[in-house]
N, C-alpha and C positions, 0 to 999 in steps of 0.2 A: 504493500500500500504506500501511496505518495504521503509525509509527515506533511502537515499543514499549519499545528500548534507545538511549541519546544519551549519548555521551563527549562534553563540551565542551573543549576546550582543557584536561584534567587532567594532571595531575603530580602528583607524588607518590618523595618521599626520605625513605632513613632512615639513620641513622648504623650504622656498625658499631661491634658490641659491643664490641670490644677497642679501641676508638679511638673519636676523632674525625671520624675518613673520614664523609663523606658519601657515599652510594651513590642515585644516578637509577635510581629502580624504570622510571618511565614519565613521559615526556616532552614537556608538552603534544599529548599524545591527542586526535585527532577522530574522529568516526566514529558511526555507528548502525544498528543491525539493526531489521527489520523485521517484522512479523508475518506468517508464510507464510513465513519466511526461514532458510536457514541459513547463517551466517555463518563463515567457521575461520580463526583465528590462529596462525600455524604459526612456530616461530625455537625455538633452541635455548635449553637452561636454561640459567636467571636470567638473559630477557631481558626480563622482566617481564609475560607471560602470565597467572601466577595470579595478578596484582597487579590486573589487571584485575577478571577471575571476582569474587574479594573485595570490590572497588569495587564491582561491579555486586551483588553481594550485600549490603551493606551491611556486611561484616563489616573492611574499609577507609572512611576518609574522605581524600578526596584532599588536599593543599594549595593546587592551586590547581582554578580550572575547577568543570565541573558533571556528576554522574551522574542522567540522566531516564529514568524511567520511565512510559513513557503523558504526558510532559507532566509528571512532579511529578518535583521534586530529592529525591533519596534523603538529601539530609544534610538533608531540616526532618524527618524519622521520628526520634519517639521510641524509647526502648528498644522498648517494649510494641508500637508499628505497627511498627519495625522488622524484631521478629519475627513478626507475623502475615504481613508482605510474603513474609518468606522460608518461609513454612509453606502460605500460599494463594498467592501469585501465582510462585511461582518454584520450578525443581525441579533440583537438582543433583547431576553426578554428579562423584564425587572420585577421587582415585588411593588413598583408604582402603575397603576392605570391611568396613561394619560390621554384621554379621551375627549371629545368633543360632543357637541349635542349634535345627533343625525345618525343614520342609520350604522351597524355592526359592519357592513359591507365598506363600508366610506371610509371611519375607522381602522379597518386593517389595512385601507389600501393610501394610507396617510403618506406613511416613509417613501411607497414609490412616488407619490404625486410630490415629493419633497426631492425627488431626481430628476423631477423635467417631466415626466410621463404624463400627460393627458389625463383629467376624474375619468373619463366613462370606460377608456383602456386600462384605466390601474384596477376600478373597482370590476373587470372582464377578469383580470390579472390575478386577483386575489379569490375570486369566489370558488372554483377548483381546490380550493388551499381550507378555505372554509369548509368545505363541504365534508374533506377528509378532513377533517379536526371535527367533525361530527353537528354544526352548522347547517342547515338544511336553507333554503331558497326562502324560506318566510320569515326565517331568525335576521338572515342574514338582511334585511330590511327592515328590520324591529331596529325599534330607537338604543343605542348603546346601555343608555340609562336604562333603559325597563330588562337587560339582560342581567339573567343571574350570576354573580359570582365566578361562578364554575365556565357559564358563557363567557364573562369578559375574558377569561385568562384565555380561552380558548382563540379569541378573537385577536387579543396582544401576539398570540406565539405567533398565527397566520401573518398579524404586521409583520414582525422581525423575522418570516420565512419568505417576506411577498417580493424582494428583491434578489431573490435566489443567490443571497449569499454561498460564502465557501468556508465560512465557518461561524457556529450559531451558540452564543454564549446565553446560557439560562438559568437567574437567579429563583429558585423556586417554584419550577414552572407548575406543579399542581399542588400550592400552597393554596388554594381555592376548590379541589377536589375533591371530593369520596374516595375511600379505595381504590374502587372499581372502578370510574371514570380514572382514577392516577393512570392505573394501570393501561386502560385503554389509550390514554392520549400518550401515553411513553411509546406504546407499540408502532404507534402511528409514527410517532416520530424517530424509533429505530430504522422504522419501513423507509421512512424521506431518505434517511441519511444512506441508507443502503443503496436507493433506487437514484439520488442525484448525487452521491459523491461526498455527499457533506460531513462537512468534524463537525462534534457538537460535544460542548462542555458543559454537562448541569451539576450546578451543588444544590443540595438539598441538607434537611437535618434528618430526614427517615432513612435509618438505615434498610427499612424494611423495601425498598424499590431498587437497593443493589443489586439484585438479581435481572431488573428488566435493562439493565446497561449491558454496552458490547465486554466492557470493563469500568470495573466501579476500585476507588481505594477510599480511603478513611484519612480524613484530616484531624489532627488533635495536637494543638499546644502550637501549630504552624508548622507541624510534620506530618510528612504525606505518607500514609502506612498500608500496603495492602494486604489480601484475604489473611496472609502467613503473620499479619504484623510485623513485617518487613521494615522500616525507616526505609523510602524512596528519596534519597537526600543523597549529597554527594561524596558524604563518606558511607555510602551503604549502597547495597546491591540492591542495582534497579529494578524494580515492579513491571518494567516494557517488555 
């Protein structure tokens, strides 16, 4: 498989507000996902999860180590490619709904109408995407706001999939789910990744969804630990 995402040996601390204290976000970090892949990082809050996402977003620079993409370090992007990176090659889904008043369909097809693309070609664009994320033709013309929960999340991940990025970073993507629906919209979204190519990195705090990842590890203390509780860090043998 072609590598798409690369944690080098990063790290990355920051002080707390009221003090001095240092705080180890992530701890010499190794690791890479792959394109066709889905990856999940599962450990409870503030184990340094979204520390990563950020990293790999560009919206962190680590201190120490390297974040690649395709082969290029995320810290030589200026402002300007920095933000093309995360508008064309990357699509994110967050623990915020930022949404507009008007229909589910319009809403996911936001980011592409935010590239140039045409409303009535973005929202042709996204409905397909909707549909497999379990969306039907009537929801998907229900006003955002009157969509449940479980709907909006569903409707966010189709945003951050409508630009057919090449790699898809997702903050708790069925923190608004039942079980069953978890489980369902994971499949769906191993299926994408399988069927266009896509890396896809989700953290999560349920350990219990490691199973529907292509490879899942376990984050704790800002070390990356897989099934064997391995340390995937750079003094310890790698989990890839």
């Amino acid at each position: 498989m072609t590598e798409t995402l690369r944690f080098e040996a990063i790290s990355l601390s920051y002080r707390m507000s009221h003090g001095e204290e240092q705080v180890v976000a992530v701890d010499r970090v190794s690791m890479s996902v792959d394109a066709g892949e889905l990856v999940m990082i599962y450990g409870p809050s503030g184990a340094g999860k979204s520390t990563l996402l950020n990293l790999a977003a560009t919206l962190l620079v680590p201190d120490r180590g390297r974040v690649l993409f395709e082969g290029r370090d995320l810290a030589d992007l200026d402002r300007g490619a920095a933000a093309d990176y995360r508008k064309h090659d990357i699509g994110c889904v967050t623990q915020n709904f930022m949404m507009m008043n008007g229909p589910a369909a319009e809403n996911a097809a936001l980011k592409l109408m935010g590239t140039g693309v045409r409303w009535r070609e973005a929202v042709a664009r996204v409905a397909p995407i909707l549909g497999r994320l379990g969306l039907d033709p009537e929801k998907q013309r229900r006003n955002a706001f009157d969509l449940s929960m479980g709907e909006r999340q569903r409707m966010m991940i189709a945003r951050a999939l409508s630009n057919d990025p090449r790699l898809l970073l997702a903050d708790e993507p069925t923190s608004h789910l039942d079980s069953r629906n978890s489980e369902e919209i994971l499949a769906v979204l191993r299926e994408l990744c399988h069927e266009r190519g896509l890396a896809a990195l989700m953290v999560t705090h349920d350990p219990s969804l490691a199973v529907l990842a292509d490879r899942s590890h376990e984050l704790r203390d800002g070390q990356l630990f897989d099934y064997a509780r391995e340390p995937a860090n750079a003094d310890a043998v790698s989990s890839e």
